[in-house]
ROGUMAR-363719 format. One record per atom (N, C-alpha, C): residue number from 1; atom name; x, y, z. Coordinates in pm, whole numbers, plus 50000, padded with zeros to 5 digits. Layout:
<pts>
   n atom     u     v     w
 NUM   CA     X     Y     Z
...
</pts>
This chain:
<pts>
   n atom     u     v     w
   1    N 50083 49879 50000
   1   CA 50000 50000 50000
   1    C 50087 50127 50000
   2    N 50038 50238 49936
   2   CA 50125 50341 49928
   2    C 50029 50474 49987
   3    N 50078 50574 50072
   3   CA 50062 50669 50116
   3    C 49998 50769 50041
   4    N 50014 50793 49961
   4   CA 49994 50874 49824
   4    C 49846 50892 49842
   5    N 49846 51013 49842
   5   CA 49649 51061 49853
   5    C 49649 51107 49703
   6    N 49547 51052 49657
   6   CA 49496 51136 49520
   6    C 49458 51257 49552
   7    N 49473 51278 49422
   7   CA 49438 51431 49400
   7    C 49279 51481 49411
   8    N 49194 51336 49376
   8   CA 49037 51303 49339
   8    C 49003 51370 49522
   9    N 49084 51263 49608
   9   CA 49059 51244 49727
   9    C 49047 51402 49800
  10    N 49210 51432 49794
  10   CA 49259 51553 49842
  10    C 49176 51639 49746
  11    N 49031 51687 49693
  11   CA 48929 51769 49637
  11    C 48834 51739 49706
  12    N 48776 51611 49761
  12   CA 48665 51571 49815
  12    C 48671 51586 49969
  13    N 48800 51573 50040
  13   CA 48818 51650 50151
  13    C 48831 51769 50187
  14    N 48860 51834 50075
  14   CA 48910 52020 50107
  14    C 48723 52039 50103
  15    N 48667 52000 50021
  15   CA 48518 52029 49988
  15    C 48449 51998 50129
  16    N 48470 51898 50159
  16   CA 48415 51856 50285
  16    C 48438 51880 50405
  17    N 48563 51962 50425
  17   CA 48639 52001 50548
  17    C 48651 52162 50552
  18    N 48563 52201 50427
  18   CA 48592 52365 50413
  18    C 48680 52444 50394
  19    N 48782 52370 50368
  19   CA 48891 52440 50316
  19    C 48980 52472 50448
  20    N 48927 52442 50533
  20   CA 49005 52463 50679
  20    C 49048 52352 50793
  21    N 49112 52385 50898
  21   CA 49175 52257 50963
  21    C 49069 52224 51097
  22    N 48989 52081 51086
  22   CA 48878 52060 51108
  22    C 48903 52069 51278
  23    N 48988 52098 51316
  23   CA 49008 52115 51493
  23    C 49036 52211 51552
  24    N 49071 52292 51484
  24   CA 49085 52502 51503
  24    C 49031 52593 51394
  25    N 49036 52513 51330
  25   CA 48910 52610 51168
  25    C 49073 52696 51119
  26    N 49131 52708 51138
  26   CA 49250 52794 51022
  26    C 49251 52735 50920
  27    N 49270 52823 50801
  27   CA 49327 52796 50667
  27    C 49424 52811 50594
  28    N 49552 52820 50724
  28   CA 49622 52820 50669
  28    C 49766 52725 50707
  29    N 49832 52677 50604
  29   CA 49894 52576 50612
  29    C 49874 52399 50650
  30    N 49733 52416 50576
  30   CA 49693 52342 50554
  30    C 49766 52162 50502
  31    N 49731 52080 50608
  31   CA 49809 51947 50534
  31    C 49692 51817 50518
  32    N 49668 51713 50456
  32   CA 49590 51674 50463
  32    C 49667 51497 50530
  33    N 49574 51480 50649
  33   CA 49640 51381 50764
  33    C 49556 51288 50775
  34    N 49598 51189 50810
  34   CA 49535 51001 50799
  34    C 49489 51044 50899
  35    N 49314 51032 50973
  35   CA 49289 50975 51099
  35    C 49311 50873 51168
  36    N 49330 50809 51083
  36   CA 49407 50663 51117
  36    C 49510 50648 51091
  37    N 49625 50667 51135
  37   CA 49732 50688 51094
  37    C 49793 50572 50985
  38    N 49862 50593 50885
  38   CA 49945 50503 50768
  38    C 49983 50409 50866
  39    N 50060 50427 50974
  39   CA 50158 50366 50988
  39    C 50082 50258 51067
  40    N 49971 50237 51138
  40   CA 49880 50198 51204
  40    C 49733 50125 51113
  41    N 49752 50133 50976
  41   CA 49717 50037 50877
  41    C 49550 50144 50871
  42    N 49579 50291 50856
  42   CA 49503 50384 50813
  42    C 49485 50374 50642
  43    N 49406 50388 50582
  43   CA 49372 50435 50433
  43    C 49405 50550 50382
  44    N 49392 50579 50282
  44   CA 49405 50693 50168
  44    C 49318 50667 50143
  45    N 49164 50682 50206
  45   CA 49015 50658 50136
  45    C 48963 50818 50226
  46    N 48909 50883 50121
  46   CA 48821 50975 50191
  46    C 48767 51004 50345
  47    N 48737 50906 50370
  47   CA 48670 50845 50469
  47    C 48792 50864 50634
  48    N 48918 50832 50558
  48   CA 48987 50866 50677
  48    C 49117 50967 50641
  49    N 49069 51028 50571
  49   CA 49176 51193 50540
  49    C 49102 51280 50619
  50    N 49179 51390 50663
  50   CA 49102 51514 50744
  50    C 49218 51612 50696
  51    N 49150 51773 50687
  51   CA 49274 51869 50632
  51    C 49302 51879 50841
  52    N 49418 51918 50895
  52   CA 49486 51986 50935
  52    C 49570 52100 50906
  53    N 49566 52244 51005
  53   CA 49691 52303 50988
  53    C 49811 52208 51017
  54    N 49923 52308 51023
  54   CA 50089 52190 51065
  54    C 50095 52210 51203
  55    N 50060 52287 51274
  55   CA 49997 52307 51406
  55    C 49928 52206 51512
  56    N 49851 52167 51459
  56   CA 49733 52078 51477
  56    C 49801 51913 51415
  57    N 49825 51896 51344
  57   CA 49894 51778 51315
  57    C 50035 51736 51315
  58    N 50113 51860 51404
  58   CA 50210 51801 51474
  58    C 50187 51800 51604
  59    N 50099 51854 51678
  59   CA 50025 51833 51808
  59    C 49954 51648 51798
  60    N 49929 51630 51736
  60   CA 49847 51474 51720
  60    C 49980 51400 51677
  61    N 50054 51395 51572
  61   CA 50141 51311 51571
  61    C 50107 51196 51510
  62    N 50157 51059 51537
  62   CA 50136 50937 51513
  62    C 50018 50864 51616
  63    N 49926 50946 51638
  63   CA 49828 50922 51749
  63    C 49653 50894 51679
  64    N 49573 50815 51723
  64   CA 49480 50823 51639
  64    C 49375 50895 51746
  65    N 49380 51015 51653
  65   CA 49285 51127 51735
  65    C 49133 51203 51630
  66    N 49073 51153 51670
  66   CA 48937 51233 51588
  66    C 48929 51338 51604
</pts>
């Protein structure tokens, strides 16, 4: 399995997440982060991408945090 978020994906989350980071609402520096983490046998399915700032998803880490 490879890490690699589509591009399809990474459109259907910015749409769905508002363009902002779904745990402080900023828009800026935006990254888009596994809720389930990769490394922890998370997807590249819609379903478990969320945008984060870099803020916010270096605060969470390798942690599975909703």
């Amino acid at each position: 399995p490879s890490r690699y978020i589509s591009d399809r994906v990474k459109e259907e989350v910015f749409e769905r997440d508002g363009g902002q980071c779904v745990k402080c609402g900023s828009t800026r520096d935006l990254q888009y982060d596994h809720v389930i983490p990769f490394s922890r046998g998370g997807s590249c399915a819609v379903a478990n991408i969320q945008l984060l700032c870099s803020d916010c998803n270096l605060a969470k880490g390798n942690r599975f945090v909703s």
